[in-house]
Each structure stands twice: as structure tokens, then as C-alpha cells.
Steps between C-alpha positions, in 0.01 A plus 500: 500500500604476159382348189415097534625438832799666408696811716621795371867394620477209284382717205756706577813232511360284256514884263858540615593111413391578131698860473810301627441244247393677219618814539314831460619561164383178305191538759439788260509353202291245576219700605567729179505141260194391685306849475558521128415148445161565696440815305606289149224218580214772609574635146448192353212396622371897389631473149307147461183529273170397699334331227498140715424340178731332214464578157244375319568369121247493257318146353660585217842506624496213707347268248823575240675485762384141608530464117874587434588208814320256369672529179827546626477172722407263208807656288739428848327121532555403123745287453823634269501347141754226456491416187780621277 
């Protein structure tokens, strides 16, 4: 018995089928790519802080913030002086 209903012959051609095709060499360096790009994403996820919030800005801040839009939309919506 092998794995799923499988046999270990078919494992076994099905193995040989991809050497043939692939070849052992670039068999290698996938492996090697994939391993480093499995090592590269568990270091991410390490590296990232754990604070599971966003920042916070103050009252202050976001009311001059609001503030400085506003102000900046009614100069955009004016309409350019024509008069010459």
C-alpha cells in the first residue's frame, strides 16, 4: 500500500518521469530557491511587530488635519479670475 491508493511502483516511476524531465541538476535548484524562499517568509513574519493595532493620531492632529483639506478644496473649486 502506498499513500492515497497509490503503489510504491507508481511513486517510484512517476519520481523517475520528473528526473528525466527536469533533470537532477535544476531539481536542485529548485529545492534550494524554494528552501530559501521558505526560510525568507518565516523571517518575515518574525521580524513583523505584534502590536495588531494602527497608529493612533492625536485630536489634535486630526482636526488640522481635517482643517488643511477643507481649505485646500475650496481654493481647487474656486473658479480662476477672468477679468483682465
Amino acid at each position: 500500500m502506498g499513500i492515497g491508493g497509490i503503489s510504491m511502483w507508481q511513486l517510484l516511476i512517476l519520481l523517475l518521469i520528473v528526473v528525466l524531465v527536469f533533470g537532477t541538476k535544476r531539481l536542485r535548484n529548485i529545492g534550494t530557491d524554494l528552501g530559501s524562499a521558505v526560510k525568507g517568509f518565516r523571517k518575515g513574519i518574525e521580524d513583523e511587530p505584534d502590536d495588531g493595532e494602527p497608529e493612533k493620531i492625536s485630536a489634535e492632529e486630526s482636526t488640522s488635519t481635517e482643517a488643511g483639506t477643507s481649505k485646500e478644496k475650496v481654493k481647487a473649486s474656486s473658479p480662476p479670475d477672468t477679468d483682465v
